[in-house]
C-alpha positions in Angstrom: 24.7 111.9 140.8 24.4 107.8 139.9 28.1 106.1 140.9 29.3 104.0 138.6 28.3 100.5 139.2 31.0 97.3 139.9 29.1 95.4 137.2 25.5 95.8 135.2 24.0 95.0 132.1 21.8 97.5 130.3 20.1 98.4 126.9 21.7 101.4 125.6 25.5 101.9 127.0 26.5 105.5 125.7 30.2 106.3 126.1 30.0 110.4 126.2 27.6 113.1 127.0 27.4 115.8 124.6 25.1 116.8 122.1 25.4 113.4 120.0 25.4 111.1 123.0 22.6 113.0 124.8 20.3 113.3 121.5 20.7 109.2 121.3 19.8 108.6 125.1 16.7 110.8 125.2 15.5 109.0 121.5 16.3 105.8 123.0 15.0 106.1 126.5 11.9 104.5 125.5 12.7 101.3 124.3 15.0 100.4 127.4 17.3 101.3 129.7 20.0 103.4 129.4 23.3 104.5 130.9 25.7 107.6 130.0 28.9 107.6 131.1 30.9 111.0 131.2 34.7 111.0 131.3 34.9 113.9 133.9 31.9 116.2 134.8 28.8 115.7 132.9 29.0 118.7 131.0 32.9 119.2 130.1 33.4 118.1 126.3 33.4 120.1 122.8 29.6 120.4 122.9 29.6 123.2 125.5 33.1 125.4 124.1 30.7 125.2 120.8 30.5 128.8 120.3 29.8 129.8 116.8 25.8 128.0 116.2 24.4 125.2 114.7 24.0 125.2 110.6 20.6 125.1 109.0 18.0 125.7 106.6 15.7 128.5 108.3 15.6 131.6 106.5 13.7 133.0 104.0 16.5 133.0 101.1 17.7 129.8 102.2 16.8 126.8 100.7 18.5 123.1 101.5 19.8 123.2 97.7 22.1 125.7 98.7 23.2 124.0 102.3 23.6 121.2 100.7 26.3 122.8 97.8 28.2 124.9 100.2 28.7 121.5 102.3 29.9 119.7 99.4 32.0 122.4 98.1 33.5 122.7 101.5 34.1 118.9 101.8 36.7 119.2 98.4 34.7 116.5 96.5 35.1 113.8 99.0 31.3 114.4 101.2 28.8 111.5 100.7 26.1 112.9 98.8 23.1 110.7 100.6 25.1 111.6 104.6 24.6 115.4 103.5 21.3 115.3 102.4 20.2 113.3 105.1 21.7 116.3 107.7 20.8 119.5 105.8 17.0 118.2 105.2 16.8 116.5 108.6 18.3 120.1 110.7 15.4 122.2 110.7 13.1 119.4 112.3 16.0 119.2 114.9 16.9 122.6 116.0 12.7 122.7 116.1 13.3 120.0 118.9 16.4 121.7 120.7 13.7 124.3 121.2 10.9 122.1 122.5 13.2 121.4 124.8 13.8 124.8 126.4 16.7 126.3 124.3 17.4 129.8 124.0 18.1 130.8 120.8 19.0 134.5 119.5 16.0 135.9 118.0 15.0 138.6 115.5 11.6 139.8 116.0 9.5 136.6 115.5 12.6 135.2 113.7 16.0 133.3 115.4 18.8 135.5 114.7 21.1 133.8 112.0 24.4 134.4 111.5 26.7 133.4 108.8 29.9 131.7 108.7 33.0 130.8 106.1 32.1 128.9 103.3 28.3 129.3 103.9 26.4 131.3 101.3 23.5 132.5 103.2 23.1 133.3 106.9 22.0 130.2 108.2 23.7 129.8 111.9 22.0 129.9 114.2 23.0 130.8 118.2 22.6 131.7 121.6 25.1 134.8 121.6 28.4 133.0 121.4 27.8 130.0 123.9 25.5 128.1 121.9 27.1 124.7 122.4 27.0 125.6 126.1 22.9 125.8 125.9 22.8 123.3 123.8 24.3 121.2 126.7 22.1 122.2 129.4 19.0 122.0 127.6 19.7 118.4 126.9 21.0 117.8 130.6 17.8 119.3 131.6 15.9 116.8 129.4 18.0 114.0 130.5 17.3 114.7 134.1 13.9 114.9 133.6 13.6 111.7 131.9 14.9 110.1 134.7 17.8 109.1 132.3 21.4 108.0 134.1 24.6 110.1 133.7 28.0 108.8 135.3 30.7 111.2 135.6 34.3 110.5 136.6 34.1 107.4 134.0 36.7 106.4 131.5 36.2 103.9 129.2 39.2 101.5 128.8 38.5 99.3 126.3 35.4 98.0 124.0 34.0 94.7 125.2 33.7 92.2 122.0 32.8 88.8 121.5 35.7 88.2 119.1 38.4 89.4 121.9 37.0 87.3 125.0 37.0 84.8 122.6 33.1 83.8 123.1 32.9 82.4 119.2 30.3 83.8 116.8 31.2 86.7 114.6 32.5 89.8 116.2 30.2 92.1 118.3 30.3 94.7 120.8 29.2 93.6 124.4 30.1 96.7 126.5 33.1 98.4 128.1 35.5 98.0 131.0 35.2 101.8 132.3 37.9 102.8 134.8 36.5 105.0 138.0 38.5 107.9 138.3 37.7 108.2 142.6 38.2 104.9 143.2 40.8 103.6 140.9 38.2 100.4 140.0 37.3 98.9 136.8 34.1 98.2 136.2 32.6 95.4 133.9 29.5 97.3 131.8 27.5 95.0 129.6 24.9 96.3 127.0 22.9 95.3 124.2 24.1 98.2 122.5 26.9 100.2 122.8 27.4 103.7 121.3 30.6 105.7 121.0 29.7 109.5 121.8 33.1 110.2 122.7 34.2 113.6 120.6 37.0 114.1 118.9 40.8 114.1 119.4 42.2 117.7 119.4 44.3 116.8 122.3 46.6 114.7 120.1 48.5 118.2 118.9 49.9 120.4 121.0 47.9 123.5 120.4 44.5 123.1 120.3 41.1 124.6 120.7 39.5 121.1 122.4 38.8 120.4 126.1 41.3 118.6 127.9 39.2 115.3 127.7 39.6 115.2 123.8 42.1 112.4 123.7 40.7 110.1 120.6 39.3 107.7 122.9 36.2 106.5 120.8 38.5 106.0 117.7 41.3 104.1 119.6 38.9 101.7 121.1 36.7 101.1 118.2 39.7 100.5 116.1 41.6 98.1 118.6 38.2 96.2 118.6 37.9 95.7 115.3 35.8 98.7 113.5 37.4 100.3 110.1 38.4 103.6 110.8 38.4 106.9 107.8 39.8 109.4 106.3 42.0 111.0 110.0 44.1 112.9 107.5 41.7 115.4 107.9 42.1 117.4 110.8 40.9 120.4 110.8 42.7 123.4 112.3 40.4 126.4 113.6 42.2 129.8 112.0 41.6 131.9 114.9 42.6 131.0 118.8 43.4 133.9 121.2 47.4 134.1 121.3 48.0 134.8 124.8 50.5 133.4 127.3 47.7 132.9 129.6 44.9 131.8 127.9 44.0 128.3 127.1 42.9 126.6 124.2 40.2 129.7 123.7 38.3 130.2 120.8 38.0 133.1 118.8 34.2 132.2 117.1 34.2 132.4 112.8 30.7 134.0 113.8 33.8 137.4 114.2 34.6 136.6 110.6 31.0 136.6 109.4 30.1 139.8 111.2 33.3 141.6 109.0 36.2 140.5 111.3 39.5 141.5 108.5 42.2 139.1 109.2 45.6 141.4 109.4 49.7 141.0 110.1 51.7 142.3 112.4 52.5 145.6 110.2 48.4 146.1 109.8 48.2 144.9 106.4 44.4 143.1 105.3 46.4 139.8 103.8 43.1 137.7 102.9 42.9 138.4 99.2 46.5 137.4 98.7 45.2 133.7 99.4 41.2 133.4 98.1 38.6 136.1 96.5 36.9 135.2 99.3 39.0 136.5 101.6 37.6 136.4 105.5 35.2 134.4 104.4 37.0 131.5 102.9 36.8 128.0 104.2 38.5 128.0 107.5 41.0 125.0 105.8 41.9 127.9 103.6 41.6 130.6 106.3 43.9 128.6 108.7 46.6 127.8 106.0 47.0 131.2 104.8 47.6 132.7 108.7 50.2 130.4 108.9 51.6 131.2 106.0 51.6 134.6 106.4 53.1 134.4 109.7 55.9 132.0 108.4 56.4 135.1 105.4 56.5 137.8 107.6 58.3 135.4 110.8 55.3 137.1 112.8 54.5 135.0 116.2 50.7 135.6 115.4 48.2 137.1 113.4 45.5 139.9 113.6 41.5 140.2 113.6 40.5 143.5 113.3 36.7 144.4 114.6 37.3 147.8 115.5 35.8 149.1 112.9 31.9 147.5 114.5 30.6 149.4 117.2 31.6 148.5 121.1 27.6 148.2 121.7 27.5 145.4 118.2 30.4 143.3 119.8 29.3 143.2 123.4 25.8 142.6 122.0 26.6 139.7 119.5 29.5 138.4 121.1 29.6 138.9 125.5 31.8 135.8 126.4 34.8 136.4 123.7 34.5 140.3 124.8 34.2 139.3 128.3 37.0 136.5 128.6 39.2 138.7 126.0 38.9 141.6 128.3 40.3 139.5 131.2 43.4 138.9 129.4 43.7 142.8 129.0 42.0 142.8 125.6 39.5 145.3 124.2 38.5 143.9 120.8 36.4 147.2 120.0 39.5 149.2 120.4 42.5 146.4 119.7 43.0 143.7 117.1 42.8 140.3 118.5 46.2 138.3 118.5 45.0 135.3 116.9 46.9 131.7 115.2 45.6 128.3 114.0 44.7 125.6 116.2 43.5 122.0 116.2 40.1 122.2 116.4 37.8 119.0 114.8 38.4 115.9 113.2 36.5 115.1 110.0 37.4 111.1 110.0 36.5 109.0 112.2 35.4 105.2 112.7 33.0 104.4 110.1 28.8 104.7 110.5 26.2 103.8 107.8 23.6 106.7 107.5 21.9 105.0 110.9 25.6 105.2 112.6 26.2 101.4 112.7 29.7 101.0 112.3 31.5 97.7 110.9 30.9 96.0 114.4 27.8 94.6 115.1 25.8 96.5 118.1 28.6 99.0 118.0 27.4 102.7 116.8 29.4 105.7 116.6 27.6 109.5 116.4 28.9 113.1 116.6 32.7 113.6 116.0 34.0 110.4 116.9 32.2 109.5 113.4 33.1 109.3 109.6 29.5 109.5 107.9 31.0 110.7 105.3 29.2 114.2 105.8 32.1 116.6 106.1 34.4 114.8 103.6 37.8 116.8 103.4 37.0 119.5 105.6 34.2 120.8 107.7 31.5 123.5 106.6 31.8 125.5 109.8 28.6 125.1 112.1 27.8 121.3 110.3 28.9 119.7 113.9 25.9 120.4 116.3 23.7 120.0 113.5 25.4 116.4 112.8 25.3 115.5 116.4 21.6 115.9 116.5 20.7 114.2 113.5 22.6 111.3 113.6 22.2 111.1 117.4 18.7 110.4 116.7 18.8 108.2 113.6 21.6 106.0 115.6 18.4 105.7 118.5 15.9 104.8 115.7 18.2 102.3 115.0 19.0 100.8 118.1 15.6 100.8 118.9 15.1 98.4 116.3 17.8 96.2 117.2 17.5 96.0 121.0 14.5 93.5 121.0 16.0 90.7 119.1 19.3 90.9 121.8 17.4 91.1 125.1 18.3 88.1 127.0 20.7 87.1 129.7 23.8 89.3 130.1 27.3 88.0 127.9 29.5 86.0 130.0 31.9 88.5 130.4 35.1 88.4 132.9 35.7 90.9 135.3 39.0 93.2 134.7 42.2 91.3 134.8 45.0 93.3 136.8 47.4 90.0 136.6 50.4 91.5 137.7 50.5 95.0 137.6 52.2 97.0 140.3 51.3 100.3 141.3 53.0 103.3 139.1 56.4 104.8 140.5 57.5 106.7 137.2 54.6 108.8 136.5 57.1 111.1 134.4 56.9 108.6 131.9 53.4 109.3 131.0 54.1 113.1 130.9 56.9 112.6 128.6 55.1 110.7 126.3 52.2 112.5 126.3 54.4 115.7 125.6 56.3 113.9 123.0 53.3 112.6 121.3 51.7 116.1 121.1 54.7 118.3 120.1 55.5 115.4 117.3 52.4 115.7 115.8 52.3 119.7 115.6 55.8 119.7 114.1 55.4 117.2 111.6 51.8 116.5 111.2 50.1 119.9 111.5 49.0 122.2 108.7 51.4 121.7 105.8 53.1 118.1 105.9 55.5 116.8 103.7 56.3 113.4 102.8 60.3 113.2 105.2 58.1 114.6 108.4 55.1 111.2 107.9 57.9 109.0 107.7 59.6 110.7 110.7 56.5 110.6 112.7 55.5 107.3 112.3 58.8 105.2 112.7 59.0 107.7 116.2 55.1 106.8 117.0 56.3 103.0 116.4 58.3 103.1 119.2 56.1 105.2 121.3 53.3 103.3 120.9 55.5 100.2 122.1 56.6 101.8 125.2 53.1 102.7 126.0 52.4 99.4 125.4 54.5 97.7 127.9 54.1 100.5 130.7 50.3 99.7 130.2 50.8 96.2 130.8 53.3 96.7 134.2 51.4 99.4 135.5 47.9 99.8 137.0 45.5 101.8 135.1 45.4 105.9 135.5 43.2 108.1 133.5 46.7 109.2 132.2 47.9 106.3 131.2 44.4 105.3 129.5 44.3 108.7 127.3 48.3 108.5 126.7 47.4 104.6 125.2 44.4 106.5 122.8 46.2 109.1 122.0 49.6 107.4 120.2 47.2 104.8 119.1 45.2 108.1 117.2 48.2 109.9 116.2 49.6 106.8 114.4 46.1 106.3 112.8 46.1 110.2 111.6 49.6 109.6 110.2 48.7 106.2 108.6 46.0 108.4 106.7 48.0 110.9 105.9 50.8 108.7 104.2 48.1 107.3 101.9 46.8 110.5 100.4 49.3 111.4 98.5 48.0 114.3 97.1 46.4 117.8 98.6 42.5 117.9 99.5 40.5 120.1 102.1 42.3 119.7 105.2 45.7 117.9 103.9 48.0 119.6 102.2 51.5 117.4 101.2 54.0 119.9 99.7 55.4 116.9 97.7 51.9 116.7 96.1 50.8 120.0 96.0 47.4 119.8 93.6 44.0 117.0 94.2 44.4 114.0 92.1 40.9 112.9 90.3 42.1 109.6 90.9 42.3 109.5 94.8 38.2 110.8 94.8 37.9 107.8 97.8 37.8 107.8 101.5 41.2 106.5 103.2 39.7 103.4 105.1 42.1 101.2 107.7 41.6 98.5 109.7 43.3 96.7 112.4 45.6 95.3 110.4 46.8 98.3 108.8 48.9 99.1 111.6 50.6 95.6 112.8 
């Protein structure tokens, strides 16, 4: 495995290693050199806990007309039309290339095996049983590693380099990062013609979620402290169905369940679904997740239920081995028991803001995959639209940067080594865990599902001070990983309520109960920038 170097210049510097990040490097490996740097083990992020598929065009009563409505009814009138089109007619040529590369995907005779999803109108998910995200990821580290292509684990980007910052005149453009190595404690100095946040999404910022522990907003934070506008973070969307369980953690319960005729039940047995949507099961998770919680809430339940008993054992360990497998470790049988299930954070839908080529408002800064606002999932996600975006707009952002990288080649940026000044070593690390715990119980209580006007307010004067306290332990202290993803996290968590306090009104994934019903007239994305938050 490549260390991370004290200092270097390259091409292509991609900050995260998942499906989006890995689909740029391998596009981009061609036109120059390229480094990826993984905040802990190459593999840990979203991509690989991806369990349901990857959305797209492929069967025979399928047609991209019909992908193309059921993501813009899903998005609640706020998808860009052109980012959608661009993904739904642009997937099939992808997933075609996931299997060039040596992906396994379910088949059907000489057909893949699709699935279907909530909010989808056909069966067009495609899969590898229910670990697709985790084949996903090794067929693309296989590619990587066969290209010869760099991957750094143990690497935490601190902060964005940019010209306007380091004061180096000239408008404002990203030069790099200052990455802090988690062995050794050093910062390096990483310059690059092109810089690309890969870095996933923040699930991490509320205290239940479905996301790896490394989802901490990082990509957001720093693209926003350096300068790039930032979109529509009110809507975060919360997965209906994570195992309840004392000892499991953060574990998915796949909306493939749901698709296969999983029937969503309380504590007393009752099918509640078609109280909420006609739909029922099938309704957009947004709805899905809002009516569990608020049938739990009716009922003062500690969970809800989904039923597959009625499918055949064989059908469930068939179509779904590593939900039947992990569930039965916790003492589980899903083809005999109802699975104890309740919402979780799961995906944002904002993010910093990306043209359809995922440039964002900083020159030779790019942003792909969930750390992204494309505009492609609007007010709420059509289930299975994230793999598929990673890998289409992790290839147009290459395209891209391809084109850009020959007019920047040249000496590397006069860029200063990492600054310590004063800082002294940390003797209070309990600090960190309170904020951290503070942050994330905050923003579950007053942030989470249903909101209300009183709990913003409450949230942000208390994230205020937070973020001031981080501020100056940031300053006194050397650098942890801790420390780093505490510092993204309040910075994310004031950006989600900032968002949120704008929208006054209910759309997709935010629902105010002191403006219960959409407004025509807020049809617009919620864009901030730096100075929104001084």
């Amino acid at each position: 495995m490549s260390p991370l170097p004290r200092r270097e210049h390259v091409d292509f510097l991609v900050l995260g290693g998942g499906v989006a990040g890995l689909s740029f490097a391998l596009e981009a490996a061609s036109a120059g050199s390229v480094l990826v740097l993984a905040k802990r083990q190459r593999s840990e992020g979203s991509t690989q806990y991806a369990q349901g598929g990857i959305a797209s065009v492929l069967g025979p009563d399928d047609d991209f007309s019909q992908h193309i409505q059921d993501t813009l009814v899903a998005g609640a009138g706020l998808c860009h039309q052109d980012a959608v089109e661009v993904t739904v007619r642009e997937g099939p040529d992808r997933i075609r290339w996931l299997q060039s590369l040596g992906i396994e995907l379910d088949r059907e005779g000489e057909r893949l095996h699709l699935t279907r999803e909530g909010g989808h109108s056909r069966r067009r998910v495609a899969h590898a049983k229910d670990t697709t995200g985790r084949e996903v990821e090794r067929a693309l580290l296989a590619a990587c590693d066969a290209r010869g292509i760099r991957i750094v684990e143990d690497a935490v980007a601190v902060d964005l380099l940019s010209s306007g910052r380091l004061g180096l005149g000239g408008p404002n453009r990203a030069l790099g990062a200052y990455v802090l190595d988690r062995d050794t404690g050093e910062i390096a100095t990483l310059t690059a013609g092109v810089t690309v946040l890969a870095t996933g999404g923040a699930g991490k910022v509320y205290l239940y979620t479905s996301n790896p522990d490394v989802a901490t907003g990082d990509g957001v934070a720093m693209a926003f402290r350096a300068g790039a506008a930032v979109a529509n973070m009110e809507f975060f969307q919360f997965h209906p169905t994570c195992l309840f369980h004392p000892a499991a953690k953060s574990f998915l319960i796949s909306e493939a369940l749901r698709g296969e005729g999983g029937i969503l039940r309380n504590r007393a047995g009752e099918a509640f679904m078609s109280r909420y949507d006609a739909r029922k099961e099938l309704a957009p998770r947004d709805i899905v997740a809002r009516s569990i919680d608020a049938e739990i809430k009716r009922r003062g339940d500690d969970c809800a239920y989904l039923d597959m008993t009625h499918l055949p054992k064989a059908f469930l360990i068939e179509h779904f081995p590593n939900i039947y497998a992990t569930c039965k470790e916790f003492g589980i049988d899903m083809a005999v028991q109802p699975l104890p299930v309740v919402p979780a954070a799961h995906y944002q839908c904002g993010g910093v803001v990306t043209d359809l080529a995922g440039a964002t408002t900083v020159p030779q800064l790019l942003a792909v995959g969930e750390v992204s606002c494309t505009g492609l999932h609007g007010a709420n996600r059509l289930a299975s639209n994230s793999l598929l975006e990673g890998l289409v707009f992790g290839r147009r952002a290459a395209l891209h940067a391809k084109e850009l990288i020959g007019g920047l080649r040249g000496p590397a940026p006069a860029v200063p080594d990492w600054n310590p000044g004063h800082a002294l070593d940390p003797d209070e690390g309990v600090v960190v865990t309170h904020n951290w715990d503070e942050v994330r119980r905050l923003m579950w209580n007053y942030v989470g599902i249903v909101r209300s006007m009183k709990r913003l307010d409450r949230a942000r004067t208390r994230l205020q001070l937070l973020r001031t306290e981080i501020r100056d332990y940031y300053w006194q202290y050397k650098l942890t990983p801790d420390l780093v993803e505490l510092r993204n996290l309040a910075d994310v968590a004031l950006l989600i309520v900032e968002c949120a306090r704008r929208r006054k009104e209910s759309r997709g994934l935010h629902y105010l109960i002191d403006f219960p019903k959409a407004d025509a007239q807020q049809l617009h994305d919620t864009v901030l920038t730096r100075g929104d938050l001084d």
